[in-house]
PAZAPA-4460 file (N, C-alpha, C; in steps of 0.05 Angstrom, whole numbers, plus 32768, in hexadecimal, padded with zeros to 4 digits):
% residues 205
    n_x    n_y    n_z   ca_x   ca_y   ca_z    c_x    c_y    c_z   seq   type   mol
   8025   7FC2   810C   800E   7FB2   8112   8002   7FBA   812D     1      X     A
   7FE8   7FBF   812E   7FDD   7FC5   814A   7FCC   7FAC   8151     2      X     A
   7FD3   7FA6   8169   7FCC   7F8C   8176   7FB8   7F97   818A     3      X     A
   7FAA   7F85   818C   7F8B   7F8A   819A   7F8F   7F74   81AC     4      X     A
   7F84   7F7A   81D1   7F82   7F65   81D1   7F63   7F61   81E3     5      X     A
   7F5A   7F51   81D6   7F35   7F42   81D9   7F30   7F2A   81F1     6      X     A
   7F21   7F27   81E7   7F13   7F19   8201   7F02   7EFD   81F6     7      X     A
   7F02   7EDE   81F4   7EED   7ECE   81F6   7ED9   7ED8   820B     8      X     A
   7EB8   7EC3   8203   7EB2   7EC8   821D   7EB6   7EBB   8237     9      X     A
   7EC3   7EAE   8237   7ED3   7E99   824A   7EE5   7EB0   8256    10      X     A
   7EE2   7ECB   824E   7EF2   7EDF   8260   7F17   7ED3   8252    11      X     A
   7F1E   7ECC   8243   7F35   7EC1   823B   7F3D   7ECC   8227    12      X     A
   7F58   7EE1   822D   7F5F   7EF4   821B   7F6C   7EE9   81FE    13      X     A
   7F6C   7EFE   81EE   7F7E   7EF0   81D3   7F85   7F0C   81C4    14      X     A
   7F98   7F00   81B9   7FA5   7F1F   81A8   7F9C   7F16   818B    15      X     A
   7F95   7F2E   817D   7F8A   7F2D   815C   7F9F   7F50   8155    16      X     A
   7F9D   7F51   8137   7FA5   7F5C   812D   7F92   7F71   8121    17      X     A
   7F94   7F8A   812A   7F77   7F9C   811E   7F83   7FA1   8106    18      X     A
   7F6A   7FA6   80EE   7F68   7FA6   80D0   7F5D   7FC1   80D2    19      X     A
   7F42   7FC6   80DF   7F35   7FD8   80E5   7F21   7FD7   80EE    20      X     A
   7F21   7FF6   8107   7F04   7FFB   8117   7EEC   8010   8107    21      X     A
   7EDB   8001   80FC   7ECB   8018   80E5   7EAB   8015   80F3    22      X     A
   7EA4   8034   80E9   7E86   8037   80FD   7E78   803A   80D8    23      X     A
   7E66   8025   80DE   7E45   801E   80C9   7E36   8027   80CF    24      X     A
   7E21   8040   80CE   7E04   8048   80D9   7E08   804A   80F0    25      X     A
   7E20   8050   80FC   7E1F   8059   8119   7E26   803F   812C    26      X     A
   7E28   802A   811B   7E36   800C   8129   7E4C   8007   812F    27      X     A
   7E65   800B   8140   7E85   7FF9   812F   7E79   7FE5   8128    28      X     A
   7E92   7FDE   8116   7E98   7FBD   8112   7EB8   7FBE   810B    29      X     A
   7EBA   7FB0   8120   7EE0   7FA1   8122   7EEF   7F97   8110    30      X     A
   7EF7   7FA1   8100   7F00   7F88   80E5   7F23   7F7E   80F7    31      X     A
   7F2D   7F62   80FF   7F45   7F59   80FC   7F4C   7F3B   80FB    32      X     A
   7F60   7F33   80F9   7F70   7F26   80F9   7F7A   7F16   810C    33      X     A
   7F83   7EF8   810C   7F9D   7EEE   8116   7FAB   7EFB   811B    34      X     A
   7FBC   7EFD   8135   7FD4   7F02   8135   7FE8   7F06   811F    35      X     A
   7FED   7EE4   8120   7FF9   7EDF   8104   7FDE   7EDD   80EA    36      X     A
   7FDC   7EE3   80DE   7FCD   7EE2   80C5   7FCA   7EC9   80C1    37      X     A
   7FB6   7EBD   80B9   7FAB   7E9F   80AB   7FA7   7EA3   808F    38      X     A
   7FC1   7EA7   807E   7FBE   7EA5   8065   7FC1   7E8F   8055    39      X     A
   7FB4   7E82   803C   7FB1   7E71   8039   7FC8   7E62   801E    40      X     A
   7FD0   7E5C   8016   7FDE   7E59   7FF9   7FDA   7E62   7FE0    41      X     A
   7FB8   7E72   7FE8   7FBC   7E85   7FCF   7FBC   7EA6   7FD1    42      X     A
   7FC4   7EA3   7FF1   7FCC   7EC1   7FF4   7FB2   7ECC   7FFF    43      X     A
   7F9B   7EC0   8003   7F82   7EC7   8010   7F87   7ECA   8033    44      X     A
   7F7B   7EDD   803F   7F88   7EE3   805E   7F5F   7EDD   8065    45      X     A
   7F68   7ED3   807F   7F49   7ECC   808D   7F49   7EEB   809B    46      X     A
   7F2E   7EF5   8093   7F28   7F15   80AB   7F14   7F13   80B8    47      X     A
   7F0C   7F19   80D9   7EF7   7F17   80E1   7EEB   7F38   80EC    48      X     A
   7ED6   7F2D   80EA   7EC7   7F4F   80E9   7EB5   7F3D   810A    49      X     A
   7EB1   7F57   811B   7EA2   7F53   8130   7E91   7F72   8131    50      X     A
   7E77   7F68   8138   7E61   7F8B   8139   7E5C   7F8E   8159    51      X     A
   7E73   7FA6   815D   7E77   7FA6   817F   7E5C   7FB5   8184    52      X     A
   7E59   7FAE   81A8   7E44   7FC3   81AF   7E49   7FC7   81C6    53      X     A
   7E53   7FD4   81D6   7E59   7FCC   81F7   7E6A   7FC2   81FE    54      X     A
   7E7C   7FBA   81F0   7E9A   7FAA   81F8   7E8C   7F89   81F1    55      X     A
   7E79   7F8D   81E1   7E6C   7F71   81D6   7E67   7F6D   81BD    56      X     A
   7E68   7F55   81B0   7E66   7F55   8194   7E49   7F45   8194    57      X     A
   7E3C   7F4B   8180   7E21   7F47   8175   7E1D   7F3A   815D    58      X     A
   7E0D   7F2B   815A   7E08   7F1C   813D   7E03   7F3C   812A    59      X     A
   7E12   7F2C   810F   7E0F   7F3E   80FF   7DFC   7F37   80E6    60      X     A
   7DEA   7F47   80ED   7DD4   7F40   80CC   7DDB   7F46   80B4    61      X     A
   7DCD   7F2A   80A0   7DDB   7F31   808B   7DDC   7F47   8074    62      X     A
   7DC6   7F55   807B   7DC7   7F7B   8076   7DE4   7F8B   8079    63      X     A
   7DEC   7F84   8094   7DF9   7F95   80A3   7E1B   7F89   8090    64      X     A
   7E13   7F6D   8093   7E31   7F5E   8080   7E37   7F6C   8066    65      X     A
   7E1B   7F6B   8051   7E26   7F6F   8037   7E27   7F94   8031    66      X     A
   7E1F   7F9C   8041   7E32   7FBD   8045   7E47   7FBF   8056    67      X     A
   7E52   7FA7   8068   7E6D   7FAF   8073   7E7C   7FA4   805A    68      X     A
   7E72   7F8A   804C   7E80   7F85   8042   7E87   7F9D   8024    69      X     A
   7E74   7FAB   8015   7E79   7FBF   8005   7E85   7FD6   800E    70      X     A
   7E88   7FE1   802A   7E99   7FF4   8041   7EB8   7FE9   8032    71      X     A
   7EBF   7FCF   803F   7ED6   7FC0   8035   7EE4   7FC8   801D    72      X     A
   7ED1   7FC5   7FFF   7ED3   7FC1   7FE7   7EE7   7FE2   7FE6    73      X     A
   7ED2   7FF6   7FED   7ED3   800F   7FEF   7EEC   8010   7FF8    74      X     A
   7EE9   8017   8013   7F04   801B   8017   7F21   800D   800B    75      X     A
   7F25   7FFA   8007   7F3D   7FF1   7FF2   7F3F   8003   7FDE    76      X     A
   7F1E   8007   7FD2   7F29   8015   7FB4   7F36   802A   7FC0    77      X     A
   7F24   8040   7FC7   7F2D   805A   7FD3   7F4D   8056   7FDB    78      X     A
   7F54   8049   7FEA   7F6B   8050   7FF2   7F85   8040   7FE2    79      X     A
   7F7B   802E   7FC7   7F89   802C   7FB8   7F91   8041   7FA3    80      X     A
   7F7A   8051   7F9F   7F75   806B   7F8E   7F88   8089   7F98    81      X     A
   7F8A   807B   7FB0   7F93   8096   7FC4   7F81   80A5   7FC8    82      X     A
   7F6B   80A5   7FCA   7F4F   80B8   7FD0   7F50   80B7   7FED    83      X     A
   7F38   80D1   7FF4   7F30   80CE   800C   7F1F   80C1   8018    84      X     A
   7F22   80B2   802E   7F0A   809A   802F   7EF4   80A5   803F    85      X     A
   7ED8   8091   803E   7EC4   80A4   803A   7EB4   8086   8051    86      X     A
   7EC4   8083   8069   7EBF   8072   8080   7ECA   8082   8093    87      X     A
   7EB6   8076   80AE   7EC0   808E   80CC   7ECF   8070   80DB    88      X     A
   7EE4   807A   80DE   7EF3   806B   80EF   7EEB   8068   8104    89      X     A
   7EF6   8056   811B   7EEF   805F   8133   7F07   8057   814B    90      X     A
   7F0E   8060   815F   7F1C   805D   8172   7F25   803E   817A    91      X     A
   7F34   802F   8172   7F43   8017   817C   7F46   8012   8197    92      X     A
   7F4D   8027   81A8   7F52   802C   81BD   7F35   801F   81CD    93      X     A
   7F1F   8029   81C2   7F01   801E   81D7   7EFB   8009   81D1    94      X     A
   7F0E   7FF4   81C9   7F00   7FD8   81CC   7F15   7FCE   81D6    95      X     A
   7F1F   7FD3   81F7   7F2B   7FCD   8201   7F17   7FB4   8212    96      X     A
   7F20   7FA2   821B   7F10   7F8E   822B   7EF7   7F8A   821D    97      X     A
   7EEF   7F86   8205   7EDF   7F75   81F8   7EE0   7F5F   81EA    98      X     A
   7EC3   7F57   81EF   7EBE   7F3D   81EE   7EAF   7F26   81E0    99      X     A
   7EC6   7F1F   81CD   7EB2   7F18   81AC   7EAD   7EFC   81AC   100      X     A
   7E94   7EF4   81AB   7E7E   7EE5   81B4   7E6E   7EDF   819E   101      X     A
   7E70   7EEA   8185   7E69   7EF4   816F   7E7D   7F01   8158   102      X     A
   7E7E   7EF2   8142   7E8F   7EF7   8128   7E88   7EEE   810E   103      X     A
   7E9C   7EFB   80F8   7E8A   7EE8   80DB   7EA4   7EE8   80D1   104      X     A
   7EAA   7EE3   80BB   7EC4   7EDA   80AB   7ECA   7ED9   808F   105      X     A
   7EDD   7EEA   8081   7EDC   7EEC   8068   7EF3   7EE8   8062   106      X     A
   7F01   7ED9   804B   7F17   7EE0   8041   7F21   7EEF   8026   107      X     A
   7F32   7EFF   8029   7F43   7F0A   8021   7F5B   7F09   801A   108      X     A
   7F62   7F1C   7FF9   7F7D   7F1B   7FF7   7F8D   7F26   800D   109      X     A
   7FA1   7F23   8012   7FB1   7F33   8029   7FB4   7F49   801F   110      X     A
   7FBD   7F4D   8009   7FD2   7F69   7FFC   7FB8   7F75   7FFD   111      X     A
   7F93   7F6B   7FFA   7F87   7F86   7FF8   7F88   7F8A   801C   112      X     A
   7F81   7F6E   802A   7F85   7F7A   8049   7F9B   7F8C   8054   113      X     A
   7FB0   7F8F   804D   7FBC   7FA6   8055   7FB9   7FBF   8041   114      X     A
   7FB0   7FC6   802C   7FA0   7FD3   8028   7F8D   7FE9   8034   115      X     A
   7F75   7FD6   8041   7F59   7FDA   8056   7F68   7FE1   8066   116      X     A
   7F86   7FDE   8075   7F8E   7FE6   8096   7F98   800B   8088   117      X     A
   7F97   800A   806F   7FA4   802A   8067   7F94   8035   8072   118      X     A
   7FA9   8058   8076   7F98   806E   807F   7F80   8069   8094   119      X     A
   7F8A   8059   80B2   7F76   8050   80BD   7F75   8070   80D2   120      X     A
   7F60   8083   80DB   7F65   8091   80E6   7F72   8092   80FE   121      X     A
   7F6E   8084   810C   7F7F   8073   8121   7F99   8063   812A   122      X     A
   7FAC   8070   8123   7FC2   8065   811A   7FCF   805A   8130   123      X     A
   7FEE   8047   8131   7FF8   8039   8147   8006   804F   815A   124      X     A
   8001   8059   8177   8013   8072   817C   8025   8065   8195   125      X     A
   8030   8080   8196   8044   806D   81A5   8047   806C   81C3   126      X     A
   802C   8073   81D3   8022   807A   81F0   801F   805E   81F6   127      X     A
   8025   805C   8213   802E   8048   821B   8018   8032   8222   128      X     A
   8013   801B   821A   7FFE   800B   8215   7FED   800E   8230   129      X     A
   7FD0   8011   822E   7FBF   801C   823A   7FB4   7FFF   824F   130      X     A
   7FAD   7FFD   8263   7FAA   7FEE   827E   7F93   7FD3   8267   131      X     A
   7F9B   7FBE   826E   7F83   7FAE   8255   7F70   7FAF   8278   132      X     A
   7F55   7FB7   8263   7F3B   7FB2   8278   7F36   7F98   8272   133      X     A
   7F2B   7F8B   8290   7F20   7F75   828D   7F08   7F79   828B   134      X     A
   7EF1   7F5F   8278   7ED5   7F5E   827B   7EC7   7F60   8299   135      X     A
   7EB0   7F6A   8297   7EA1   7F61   82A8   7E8B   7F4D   829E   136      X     A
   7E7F   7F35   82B1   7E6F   7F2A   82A6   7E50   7F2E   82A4   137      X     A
   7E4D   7F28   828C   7E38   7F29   828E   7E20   7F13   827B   138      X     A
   7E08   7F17   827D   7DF5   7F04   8271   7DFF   7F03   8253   139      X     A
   7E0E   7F12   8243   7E12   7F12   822B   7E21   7EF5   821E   140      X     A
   7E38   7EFC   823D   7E49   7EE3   8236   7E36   7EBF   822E   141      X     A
   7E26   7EBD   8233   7E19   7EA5   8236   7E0F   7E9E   8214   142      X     A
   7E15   7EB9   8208   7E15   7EB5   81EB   7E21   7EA0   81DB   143      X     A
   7E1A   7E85   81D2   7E31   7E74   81C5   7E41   7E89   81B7   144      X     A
   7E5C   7E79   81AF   7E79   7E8D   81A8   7E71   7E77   8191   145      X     A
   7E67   7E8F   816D   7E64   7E85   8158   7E76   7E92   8145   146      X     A
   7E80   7E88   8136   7E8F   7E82   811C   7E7C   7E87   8107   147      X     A
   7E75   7EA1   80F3   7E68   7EA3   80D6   7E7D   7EA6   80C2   148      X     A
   7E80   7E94   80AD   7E93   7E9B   809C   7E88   7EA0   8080   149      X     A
   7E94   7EB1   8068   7E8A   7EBA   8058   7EA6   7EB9   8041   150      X     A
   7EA0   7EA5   8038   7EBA   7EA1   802D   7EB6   7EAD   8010   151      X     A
   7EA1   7EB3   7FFF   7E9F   7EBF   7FEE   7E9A   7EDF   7FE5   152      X     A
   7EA8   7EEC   7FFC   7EAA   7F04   7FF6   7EB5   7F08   7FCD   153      X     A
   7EA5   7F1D   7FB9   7EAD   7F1D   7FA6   7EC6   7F33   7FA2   154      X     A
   7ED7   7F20   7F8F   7EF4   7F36   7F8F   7EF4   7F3E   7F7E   155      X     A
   7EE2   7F3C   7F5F   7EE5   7F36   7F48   7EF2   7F60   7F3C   156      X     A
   7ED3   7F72   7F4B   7EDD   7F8B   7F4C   7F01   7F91   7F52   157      X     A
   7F06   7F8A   7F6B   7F1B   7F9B   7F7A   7F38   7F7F   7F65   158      X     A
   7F31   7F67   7F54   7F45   7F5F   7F53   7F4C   7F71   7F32   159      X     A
   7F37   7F7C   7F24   7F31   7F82   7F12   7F46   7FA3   7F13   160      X     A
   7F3F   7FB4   7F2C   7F43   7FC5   7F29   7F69   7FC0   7F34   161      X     A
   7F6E   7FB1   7F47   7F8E   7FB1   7F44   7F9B   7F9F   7F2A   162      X     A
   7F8C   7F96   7F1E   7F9A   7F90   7EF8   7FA1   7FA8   7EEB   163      X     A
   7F8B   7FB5   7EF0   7F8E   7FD2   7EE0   7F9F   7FDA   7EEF   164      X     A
   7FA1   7FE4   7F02   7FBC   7FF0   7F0F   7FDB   7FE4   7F06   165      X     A
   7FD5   7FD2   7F0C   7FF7   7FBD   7F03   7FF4   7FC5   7EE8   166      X     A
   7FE3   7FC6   7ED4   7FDE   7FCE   7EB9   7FF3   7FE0   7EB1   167      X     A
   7FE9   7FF9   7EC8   7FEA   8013   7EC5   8011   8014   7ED2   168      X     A
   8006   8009   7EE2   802F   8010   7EEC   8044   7FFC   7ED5   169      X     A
   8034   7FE7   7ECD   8054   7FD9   7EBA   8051   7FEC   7E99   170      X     A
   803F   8001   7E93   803C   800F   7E80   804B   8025   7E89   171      X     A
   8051   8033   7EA4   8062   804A   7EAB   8078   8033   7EAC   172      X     A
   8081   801F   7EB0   809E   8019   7EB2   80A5   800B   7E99   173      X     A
   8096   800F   7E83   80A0   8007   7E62   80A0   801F   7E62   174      X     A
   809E   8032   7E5F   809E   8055   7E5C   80B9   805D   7E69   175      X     A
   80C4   8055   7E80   80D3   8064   7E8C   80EE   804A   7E82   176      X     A
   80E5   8035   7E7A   8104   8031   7E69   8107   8034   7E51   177      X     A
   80EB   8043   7E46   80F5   804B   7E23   8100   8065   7E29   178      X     A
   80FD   806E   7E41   810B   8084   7E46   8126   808B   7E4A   179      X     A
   8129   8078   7E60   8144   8075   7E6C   8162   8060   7E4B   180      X     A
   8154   8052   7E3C   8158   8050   7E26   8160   8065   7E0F   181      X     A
   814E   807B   7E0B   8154   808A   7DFD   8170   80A0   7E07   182      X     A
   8163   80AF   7E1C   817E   80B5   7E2F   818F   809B   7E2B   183      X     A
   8197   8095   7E2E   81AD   807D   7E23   81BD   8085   7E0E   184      X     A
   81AE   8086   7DF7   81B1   808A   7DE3   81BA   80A2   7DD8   185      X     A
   81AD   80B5   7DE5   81B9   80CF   7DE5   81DA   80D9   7DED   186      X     A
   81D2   80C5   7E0E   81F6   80C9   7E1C   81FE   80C3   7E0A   187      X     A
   8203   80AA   7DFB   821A   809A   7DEA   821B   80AA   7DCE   188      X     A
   8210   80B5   7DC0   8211   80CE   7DB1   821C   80E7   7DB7   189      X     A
   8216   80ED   7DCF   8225   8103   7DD9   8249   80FF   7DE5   190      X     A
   8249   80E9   7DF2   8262   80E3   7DF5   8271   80D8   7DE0   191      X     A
   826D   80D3   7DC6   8277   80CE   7DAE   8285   80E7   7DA4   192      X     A
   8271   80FB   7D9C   8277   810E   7D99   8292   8126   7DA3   193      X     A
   8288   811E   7DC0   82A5   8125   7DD8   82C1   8115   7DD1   194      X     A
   82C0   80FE   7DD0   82D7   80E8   7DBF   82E4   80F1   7DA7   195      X     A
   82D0   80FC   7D93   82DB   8101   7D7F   82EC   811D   7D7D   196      X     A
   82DC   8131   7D96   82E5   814B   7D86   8306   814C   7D9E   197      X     A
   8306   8136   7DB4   831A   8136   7DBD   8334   812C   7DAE   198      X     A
   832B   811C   7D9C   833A   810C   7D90   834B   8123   7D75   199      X     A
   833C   8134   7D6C   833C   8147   7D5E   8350   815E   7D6B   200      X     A
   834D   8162   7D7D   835E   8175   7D92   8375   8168   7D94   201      X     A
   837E   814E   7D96   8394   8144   7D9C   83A4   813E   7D85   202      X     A
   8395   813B   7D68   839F   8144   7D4A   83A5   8160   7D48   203      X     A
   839D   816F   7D4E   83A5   818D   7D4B   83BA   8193   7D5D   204      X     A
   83BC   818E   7D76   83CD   8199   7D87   83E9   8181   7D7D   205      X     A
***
């Protein structure tokens, strides 16, 4: 897990859990997490997306939402498929001392959220955690600190396509015990055979 740690604008640090840093039209936007995850009883995880600019987050229009949100869709598939994904990552490392002032909110299955953290180019390394910068202030901060939530992200695609998958894997594991079955069947034929002709050897001799 790579832990980020952010900034209110009250200059008041907090640790979140990065999901991922992905660049839109030349924008980031932050996708993470709780620390601990806020999952709910049906397995739904809360994710917040922030559209950095300067070590500052910015209202996000709802243009800019319903292609982060199909970015999202995307990448799960892709990297459920094992494909190559077809989003530019971006450095975790430069949103050191930023300051989110600005966010929106979607939930999610978890199993696809760890998913979205696959093949992130940016991976956890193991250099020794880097000096946390503090903010400087500025007029930005005076921004009310807002909460957008979007609770109907649609799953209907991505729940559709891991049925078929589960589909697809409990059809290779009825396959591989009519297999392991038949081999079965074979040993115990073949070691019959060995029984008898020993048995035969010990009549003759």
């Amino acid at each position: 897990m790579i832990v980020l740690k952010l900034f209110h604008p009250e200059k008041e640090m907090f640790e979140v859990s990065l999901v991922r840093y992905i660049k839109i039209k030349d924008q980031g936007f932050l996708i993470y997490q709780q620390k601990e995850a806020e999952i709910d009883q049906s397995g739904y995880g809360r994710v917040y997306v922030a559209k950095i600019n300067d070590h500052y987050s910015e209202a996000i229009s709802e243009d800019e939402w319903r292609e982060l949100k199909d970015q999202v869709k995307q990448i799960v598939k892709q990297n459920m498929r094992k494909e190559s994904l077809s989003i530019e990552d971006l450095d975790y490392h430069l949103l050191s001392g930023t300051i989110i002032n600005e966010y929106r909110v979607f939930r999610f299955e978890q199993p696809l959220v760890e998913l979205l953290k696959e093949n992130y180019s940016f991976e956890e390394d193991d250099l020794e955690e880097e000096k946390i910068k503090r903010p400087q202030i500025k007029e930005a901060i005076r921004v009310p600190y807002q909460q957008k939530e979007d609770s109907n992200l649609n799953y209907k695609e991505l729940y559709e396509l891991m049925q078929k998958k589960n589909k697809e894997l409990e059809e290779e594991l009825i396959d591989l015990q009519n297999r392991t079955m038949s081999y079965q069947l074979k040993y115990d034929q073949i070691r019959k055979i060995l029984e008898e002709n020993d048995e035969k050897d010990k009549i003759a001799s």
